[in-house]
MARTOR-528962 format. One record per residue: residue in one letter; residue number from 1; x, y, z of N, C-alpha, C, O in turn. Coordinates in steps of 0.2 Angstrom, whole numbers, plus 5000, padded with zeros to 4 digits. Example, Ala and Ser with C-alpha at 12.3 -4.5 7.8 and 13.67 -1.06 7.14 Angstrom:
BEGIN
> rest	nr	nX	nY	nZ	caX	caY	caZ	cX	cY	cZ	oX	oY	oZ
> a	1	5066	4972	5039	5062	4978	5039	5066	4984	5039	5071	4983	5042
> s	2	5064	4989	5035	5068	4995	5036	5064	5000	5039	5067	5006	5040
END
This chain:
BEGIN
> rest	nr	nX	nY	nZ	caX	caY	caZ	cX	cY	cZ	oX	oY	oZ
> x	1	5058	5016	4880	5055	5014	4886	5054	5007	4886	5053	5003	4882
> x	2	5054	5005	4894	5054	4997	4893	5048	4994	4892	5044	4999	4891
> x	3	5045	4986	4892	5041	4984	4893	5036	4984	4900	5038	4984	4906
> x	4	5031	4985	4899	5027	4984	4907	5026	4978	4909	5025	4973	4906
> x	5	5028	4980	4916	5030	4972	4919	5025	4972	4923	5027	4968	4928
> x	6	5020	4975	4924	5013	4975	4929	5009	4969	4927	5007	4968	4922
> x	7	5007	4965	4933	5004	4961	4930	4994	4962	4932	4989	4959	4931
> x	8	4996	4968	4936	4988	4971	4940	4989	4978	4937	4995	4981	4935
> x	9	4980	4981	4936	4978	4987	4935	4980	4991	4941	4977	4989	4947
> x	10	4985	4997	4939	4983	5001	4946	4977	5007	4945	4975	5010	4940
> x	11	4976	5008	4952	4969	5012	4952	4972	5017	4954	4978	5015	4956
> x	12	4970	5025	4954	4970	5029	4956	4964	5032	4959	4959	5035	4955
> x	13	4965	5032	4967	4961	5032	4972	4963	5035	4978	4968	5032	4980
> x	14	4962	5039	4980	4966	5041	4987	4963	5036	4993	4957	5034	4991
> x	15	4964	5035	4997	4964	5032	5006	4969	5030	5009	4974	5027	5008
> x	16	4967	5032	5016	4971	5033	5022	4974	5024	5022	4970	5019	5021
> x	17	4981	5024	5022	4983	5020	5025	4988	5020	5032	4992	5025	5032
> x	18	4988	5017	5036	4993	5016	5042	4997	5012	5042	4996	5006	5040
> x	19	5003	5014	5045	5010	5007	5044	5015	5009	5049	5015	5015	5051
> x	20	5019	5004	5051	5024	5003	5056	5028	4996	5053	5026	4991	5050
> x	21	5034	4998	5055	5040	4993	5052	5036	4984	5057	5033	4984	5062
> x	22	5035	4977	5052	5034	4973	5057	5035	4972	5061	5041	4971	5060
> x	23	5033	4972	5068	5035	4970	5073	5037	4974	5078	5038	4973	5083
> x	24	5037	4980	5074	5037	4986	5078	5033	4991	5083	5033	4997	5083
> x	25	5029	4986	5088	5024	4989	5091	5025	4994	5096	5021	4997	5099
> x	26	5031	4995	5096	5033	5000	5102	5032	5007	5096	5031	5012	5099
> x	27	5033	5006	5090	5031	5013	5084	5025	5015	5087	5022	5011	5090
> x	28	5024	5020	5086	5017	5023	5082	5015	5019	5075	5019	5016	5071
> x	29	5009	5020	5074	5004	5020	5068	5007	5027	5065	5007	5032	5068
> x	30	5010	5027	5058	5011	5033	5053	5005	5034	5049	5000	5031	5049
> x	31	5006	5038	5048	4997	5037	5041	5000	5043	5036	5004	5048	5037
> x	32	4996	5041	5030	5000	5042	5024	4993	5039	5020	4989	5035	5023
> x	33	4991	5043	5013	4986	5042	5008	4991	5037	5002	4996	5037	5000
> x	34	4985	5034	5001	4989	5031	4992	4987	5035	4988	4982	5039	4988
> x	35	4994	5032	4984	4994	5035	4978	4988	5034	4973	4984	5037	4971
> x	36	4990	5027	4973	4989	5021	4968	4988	5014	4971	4993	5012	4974
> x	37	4983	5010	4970	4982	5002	4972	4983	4997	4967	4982	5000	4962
> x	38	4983	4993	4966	4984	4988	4964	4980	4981	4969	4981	4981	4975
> x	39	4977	4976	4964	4976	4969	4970	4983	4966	4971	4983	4962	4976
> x	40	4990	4968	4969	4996	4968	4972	4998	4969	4977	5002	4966	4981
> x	41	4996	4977	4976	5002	4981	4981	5001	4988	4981	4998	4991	4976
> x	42	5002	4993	4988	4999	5000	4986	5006	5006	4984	5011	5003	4986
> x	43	5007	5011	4981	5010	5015	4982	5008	5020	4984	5002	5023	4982
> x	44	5012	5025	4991	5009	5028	4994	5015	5035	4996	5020	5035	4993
> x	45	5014	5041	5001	5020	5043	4999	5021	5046	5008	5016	5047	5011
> x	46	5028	5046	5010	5028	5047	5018	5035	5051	5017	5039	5051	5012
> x	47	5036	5053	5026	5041	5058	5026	5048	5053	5026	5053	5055	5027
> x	48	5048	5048	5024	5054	5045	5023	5055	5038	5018	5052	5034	5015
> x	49	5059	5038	5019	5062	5032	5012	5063	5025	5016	5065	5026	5021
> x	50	5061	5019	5014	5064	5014	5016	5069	5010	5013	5073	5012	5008
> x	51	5070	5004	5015	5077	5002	5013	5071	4995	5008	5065	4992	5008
> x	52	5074	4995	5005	5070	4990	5000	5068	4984	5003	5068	4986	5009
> x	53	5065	4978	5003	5063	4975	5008	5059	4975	5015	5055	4971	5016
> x	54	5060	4979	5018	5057	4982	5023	5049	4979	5024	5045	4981	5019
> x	55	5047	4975	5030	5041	4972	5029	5038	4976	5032	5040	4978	5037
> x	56	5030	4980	5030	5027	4984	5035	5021	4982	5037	5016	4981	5033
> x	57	5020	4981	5041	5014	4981	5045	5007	4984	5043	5006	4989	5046
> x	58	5002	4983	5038	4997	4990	5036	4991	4988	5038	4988	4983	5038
> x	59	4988	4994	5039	4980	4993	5040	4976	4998	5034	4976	5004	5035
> x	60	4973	4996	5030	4971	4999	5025	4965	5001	5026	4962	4997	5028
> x	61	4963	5008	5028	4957	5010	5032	4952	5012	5022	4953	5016	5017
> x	62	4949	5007	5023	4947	5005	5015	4938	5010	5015	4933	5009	5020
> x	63	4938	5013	5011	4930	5017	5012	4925	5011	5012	4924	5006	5008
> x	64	4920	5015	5016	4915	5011	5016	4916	5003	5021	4911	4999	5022
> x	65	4922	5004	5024	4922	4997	5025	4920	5000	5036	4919	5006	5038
> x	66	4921	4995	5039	4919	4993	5045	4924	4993	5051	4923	4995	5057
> x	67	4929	4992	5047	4937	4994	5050	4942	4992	5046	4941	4990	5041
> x	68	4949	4994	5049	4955	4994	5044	4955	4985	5042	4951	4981	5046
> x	69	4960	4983	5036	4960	4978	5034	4967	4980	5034	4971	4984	5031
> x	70	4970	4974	5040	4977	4972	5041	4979	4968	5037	4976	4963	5035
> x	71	4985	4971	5035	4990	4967	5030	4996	4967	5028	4997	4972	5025
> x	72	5002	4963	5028	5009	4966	5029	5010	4967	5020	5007	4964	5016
> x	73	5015	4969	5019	5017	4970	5012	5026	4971	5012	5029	4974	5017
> x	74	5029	4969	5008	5037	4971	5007	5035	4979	5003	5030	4981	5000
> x	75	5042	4982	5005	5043	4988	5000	5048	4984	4995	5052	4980	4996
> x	76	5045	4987	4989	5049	4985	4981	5054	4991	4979	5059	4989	4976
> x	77	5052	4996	4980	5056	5002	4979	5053	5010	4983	5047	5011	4985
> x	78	5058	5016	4984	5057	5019	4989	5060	5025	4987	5066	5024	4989
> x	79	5059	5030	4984	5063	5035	4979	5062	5043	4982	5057	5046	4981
> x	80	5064	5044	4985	5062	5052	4988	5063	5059	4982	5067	5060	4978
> x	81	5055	5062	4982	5055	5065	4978	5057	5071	4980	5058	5072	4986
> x	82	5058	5077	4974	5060	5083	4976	5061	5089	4978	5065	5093	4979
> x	83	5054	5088	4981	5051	5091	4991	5056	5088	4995	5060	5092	4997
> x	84	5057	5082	4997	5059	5078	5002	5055	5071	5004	5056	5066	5007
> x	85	5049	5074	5001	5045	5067	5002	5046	5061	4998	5048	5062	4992
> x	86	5045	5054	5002	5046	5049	4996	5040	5047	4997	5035	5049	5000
> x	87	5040	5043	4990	5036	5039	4986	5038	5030	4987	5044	5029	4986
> x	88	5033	5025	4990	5034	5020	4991	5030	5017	4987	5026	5019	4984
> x	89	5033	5008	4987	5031	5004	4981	5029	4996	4987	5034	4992	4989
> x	90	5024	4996	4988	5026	4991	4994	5021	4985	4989	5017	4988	4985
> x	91	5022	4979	4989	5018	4973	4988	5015	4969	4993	5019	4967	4998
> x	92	5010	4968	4994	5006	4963	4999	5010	4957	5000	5013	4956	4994
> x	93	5010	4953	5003	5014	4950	5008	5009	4944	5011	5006	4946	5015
> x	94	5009	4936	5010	5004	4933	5014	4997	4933	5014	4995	4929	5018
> x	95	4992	4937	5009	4988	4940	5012	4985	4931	5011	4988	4926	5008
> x	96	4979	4931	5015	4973	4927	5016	4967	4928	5010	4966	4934	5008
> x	97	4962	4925	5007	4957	4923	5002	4954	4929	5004	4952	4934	5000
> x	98	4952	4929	5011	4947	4935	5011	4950	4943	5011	4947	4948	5010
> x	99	4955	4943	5012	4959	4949	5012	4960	4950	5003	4959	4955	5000
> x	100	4961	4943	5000	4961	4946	4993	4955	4947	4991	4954	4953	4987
> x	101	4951	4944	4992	4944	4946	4989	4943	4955	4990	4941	4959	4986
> x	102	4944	4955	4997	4940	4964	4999	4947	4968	4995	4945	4974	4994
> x	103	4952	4967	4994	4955	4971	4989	4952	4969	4981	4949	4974	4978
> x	104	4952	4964	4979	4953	4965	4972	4943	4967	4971	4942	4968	4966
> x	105	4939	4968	4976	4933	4972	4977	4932	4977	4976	4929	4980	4972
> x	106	4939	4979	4980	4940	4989	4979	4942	4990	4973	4939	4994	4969
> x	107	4948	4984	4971	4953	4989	4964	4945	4988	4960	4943	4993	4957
> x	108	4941	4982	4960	4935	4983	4955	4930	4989	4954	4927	4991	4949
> x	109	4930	4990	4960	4922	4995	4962	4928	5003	4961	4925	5007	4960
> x	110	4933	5004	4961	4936	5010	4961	4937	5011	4954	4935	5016	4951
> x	111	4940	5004	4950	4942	5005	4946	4935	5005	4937	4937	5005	4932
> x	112	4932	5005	4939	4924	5005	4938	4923	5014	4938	4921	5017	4932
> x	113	4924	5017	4943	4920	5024	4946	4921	5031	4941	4918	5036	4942
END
């Protein structure tokens, strides 16, 4: 087995997240639960696979919070399990101080519970 190349704890936590391809505002809002979080990046799982790269658009409807916290993330990988459902691997993208802070918040107070 290889070495772990994670440089963040992931949490396992369920919450609603919402997504559409960037810039895709003519889409609908998808919604789909994570898996798993990271102050990285979420994995989540949806009726379809993307293509690696693929920038999405997200609003993490975060508990306890006030409203979604927007934020884009690339997908890292995108693997369709053997339902038909895939599993996504997206990384945050850009985010801003205060958007790091209210994640690496969560992975703390989750990762704590």
């Amino acid at each position: 087995m290889g070495e772990e190349r994670r440089q963040f704890r992931r949490v396992r936590h369920p919450f609603e997240v919402k997504f559409r391809p960037l810039g895709a505002l003519e889409e609908p809002w998808r919604r789909a639960m994570t898996v798993n979080f990271s102050a990285s990046g979420i994995r989540f799982k949806s009726e379809e696979r993307f293509e690696i790269g693929t920038v999405l658009e997200i609003q993490l409807v975060l508990p306890a919070s006030q409203g979604p916290l927007g934020v884009h993330g690339a997908v890292v990988w995108s693997l369709v399990q053997p339902g038909g459902e895939a599993e996504n691997g997206v990384e945050f993208r850009g985010l801003t101080h205060e958007q790091q802070a209210q994640i690496d918040q969560l992975v703390q107070f989750f990762g704590h519970a």
